[in-house]
C-alpha positions as CSV (number, residue, x, y, z in Angstrom):
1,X,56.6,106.3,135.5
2,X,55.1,106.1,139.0
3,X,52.1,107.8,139.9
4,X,53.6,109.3,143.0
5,X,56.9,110.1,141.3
6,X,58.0,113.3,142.3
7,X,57.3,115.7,139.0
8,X,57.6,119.6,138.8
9,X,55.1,121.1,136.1
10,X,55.4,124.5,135.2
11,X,53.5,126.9,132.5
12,X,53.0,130.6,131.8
13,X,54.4,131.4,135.1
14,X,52.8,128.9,137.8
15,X,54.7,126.0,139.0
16,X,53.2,122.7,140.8
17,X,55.9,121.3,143.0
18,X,55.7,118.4,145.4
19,X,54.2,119.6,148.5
20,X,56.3,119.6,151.7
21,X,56.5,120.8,154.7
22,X,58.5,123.7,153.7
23,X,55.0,125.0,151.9
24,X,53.7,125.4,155.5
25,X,54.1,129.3,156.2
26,X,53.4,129.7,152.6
27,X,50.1,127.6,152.9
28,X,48.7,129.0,155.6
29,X,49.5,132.4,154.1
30,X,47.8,131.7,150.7
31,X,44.4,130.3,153.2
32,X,44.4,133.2,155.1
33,X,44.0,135.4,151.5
34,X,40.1,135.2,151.9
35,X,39.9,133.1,154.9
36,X,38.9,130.0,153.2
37,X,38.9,127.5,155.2
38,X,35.9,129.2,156.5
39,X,34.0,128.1,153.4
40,X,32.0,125.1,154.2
41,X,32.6,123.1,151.0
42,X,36.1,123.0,150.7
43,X,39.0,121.6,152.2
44,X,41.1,124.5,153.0
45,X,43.0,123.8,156.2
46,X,42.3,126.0,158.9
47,X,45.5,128.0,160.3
48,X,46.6,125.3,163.0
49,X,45.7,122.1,160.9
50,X,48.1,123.3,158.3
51,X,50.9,121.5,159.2
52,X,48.8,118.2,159.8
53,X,47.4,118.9,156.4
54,X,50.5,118.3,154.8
55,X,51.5,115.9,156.9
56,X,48.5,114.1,155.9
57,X,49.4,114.4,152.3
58,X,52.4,113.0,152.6
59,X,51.1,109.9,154.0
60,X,49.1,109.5,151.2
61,X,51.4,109.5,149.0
62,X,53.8,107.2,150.7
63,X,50.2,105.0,150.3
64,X,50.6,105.6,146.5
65,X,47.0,107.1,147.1
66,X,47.5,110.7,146.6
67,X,50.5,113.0,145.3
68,X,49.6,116.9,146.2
69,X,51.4,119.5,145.0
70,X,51.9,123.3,146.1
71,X,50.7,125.9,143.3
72,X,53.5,128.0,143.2
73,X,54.2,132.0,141.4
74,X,57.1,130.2,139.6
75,X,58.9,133.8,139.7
76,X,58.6,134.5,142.9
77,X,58.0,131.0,144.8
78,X,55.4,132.4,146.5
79,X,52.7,129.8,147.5
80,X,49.3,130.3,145.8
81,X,47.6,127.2,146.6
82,X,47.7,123.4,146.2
83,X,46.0,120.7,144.3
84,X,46.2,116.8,144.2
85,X,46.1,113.8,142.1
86,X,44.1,111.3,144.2
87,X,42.3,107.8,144.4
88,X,44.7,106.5,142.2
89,X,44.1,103.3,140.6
90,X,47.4,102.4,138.5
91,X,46.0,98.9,137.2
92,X,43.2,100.9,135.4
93,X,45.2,104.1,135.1
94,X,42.5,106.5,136.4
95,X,43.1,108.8,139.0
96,X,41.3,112.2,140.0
97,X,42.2,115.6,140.8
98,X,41.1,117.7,144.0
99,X,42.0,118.9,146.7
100,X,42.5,122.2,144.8
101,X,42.2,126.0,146.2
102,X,43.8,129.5,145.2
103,X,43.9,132.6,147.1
104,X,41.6,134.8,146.8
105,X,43.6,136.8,144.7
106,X,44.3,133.8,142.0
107,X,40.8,132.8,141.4
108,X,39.4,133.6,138.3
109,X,42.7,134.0,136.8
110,X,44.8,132.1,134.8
111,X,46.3,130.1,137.3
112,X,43.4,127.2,137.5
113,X,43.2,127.0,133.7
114,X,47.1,126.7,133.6
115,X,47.3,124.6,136.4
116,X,44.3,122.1,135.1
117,X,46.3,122.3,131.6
118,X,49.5,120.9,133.3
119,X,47.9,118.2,135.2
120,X,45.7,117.1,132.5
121,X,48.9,116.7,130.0
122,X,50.9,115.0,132.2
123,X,47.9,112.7,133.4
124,X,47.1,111.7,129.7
125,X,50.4,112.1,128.0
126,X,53.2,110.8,130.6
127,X,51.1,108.4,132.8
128,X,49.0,107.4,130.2
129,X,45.9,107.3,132.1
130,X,42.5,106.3,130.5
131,X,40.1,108.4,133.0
132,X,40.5,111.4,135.0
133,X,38.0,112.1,137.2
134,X,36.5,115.1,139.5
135,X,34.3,115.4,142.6
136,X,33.2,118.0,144.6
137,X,30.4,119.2,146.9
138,X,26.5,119.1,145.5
139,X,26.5,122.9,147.5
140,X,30.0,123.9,145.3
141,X,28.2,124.9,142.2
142,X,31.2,127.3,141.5
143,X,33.3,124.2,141.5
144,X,30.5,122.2,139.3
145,X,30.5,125.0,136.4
146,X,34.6,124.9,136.3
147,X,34.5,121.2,136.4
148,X,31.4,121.2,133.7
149,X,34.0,123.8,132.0
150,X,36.5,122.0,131.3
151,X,34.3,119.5,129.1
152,X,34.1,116.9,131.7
153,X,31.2,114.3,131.8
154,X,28.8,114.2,135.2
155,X,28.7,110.6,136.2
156,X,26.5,111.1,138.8
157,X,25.4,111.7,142.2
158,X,26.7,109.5,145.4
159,X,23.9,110.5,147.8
160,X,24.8,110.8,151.6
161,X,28.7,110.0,151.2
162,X,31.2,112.3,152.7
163,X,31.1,114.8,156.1
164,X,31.8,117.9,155.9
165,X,34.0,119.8,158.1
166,X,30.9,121.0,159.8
167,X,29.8,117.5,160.1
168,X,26.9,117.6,158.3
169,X,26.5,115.1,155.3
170,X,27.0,115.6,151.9
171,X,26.1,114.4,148.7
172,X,29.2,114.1,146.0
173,X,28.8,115.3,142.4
174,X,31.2,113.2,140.3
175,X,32.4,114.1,136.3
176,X,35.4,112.3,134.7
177,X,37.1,112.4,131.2
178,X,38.3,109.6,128.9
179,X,41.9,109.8,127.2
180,X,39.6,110.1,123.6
181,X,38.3,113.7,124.7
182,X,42.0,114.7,125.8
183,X,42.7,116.4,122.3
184,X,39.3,118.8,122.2
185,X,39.6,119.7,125.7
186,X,43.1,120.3,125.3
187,X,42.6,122.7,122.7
188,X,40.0,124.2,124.9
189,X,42.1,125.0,127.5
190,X,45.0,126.5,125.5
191,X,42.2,128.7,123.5
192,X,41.2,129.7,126.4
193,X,44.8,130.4,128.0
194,X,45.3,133.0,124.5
195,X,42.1,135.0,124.7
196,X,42.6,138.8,126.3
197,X,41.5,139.2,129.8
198,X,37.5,140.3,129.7
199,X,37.3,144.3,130.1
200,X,35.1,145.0,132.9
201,X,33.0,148.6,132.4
202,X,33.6,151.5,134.7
């Protein structure tokens, strides 16, 4: 199977589908939920880049570079975010995921765990990669400790190698995960996915 194949994944109610330009309105909607793309270390199109944001996308994957998807209420169809497979390398079947935001109203949710869960399996399982890897901002510690969450190993640090949409410079934390520790992190995930929702005191 390709890399860039077009796949829909879909679990306890969210659904990846290919992103298009259809997602646009529903994009930019899912953005403005928070304003994100007012967060400096992310990659949350601002309103009027949307469109070239997906456009972009698409390129990439024509490149066979990067396949992005729209995270979708599988319900409803409503647009909750997006996420990516990218730098894919199929003669040493690694490739990464990114790219990834929620609204404000999905984080710390299910809806990451569920959507990592989905990605993961059909990373390790159907493509038959050997490494998955991560890497985000060295200022995005909430995306370090979900990274570091999931059981993933830090690699390293690439000092001075990316702008960022402010154009300052930033330094790129990078974790990965072999095929081997697919099985514990897999069960991982689904414990997690079972637990009750934490009860938060009055």
């Amino acid at each position: 199977m390709s890399f860039v194949e077009a796949v829909t994944l879909a679990a306890r109610g969210v659904e990846l589908v290919p992103l298009t330009l259809a997602h646009e309105a529903g994009l930019r909607a899912a953005a403005a939920d928070g304003e994100l793309w007012t967060l400096r270390v992310t990659s949350v199109p601002e309103p009027d880049q949307t469109r070239t944001y997906i456009e972009t996308a698409l390129a990439a994957r024509d490149a066979g570079n990067r396949f992005a998807f729209a995270v979708c209420d599988q319900a409803t169809g409503t647009v909750l975010g997006s996420t990516s497979y990218h730098d894919i390398l199929p003669p040493v079947r690694r490739l990464e995921i990114g790219w990834t935001w929620y609204a404000r109203r999905c984080q710390r949710t299910h809806v990451n765990t569920t959507c990592k869960l989905l990605m993961l399996t059909h990373a390790f399982e159907t493509l038959r990669c050997h490494v998955v890897g991560w890497r985000t901002d060295n200022f995005n510690f909430a995306s370090q400790r979900a990274i570091e969450r999931l059981g993933a190993h830090k690699d390293g640090v690439i000092r001075g190698h990316a702008l960022r949409r402010d154009g300052t410079i930033r330094d790129t934390v990078m974790y990965s995960l072999r095929a081997g520790e697919w099985p514990e992190v897999k069960a991982q995930l689904l414990d997690r996915l079972t637990q009750p929702p934490a009860v938060t005191a009055p």
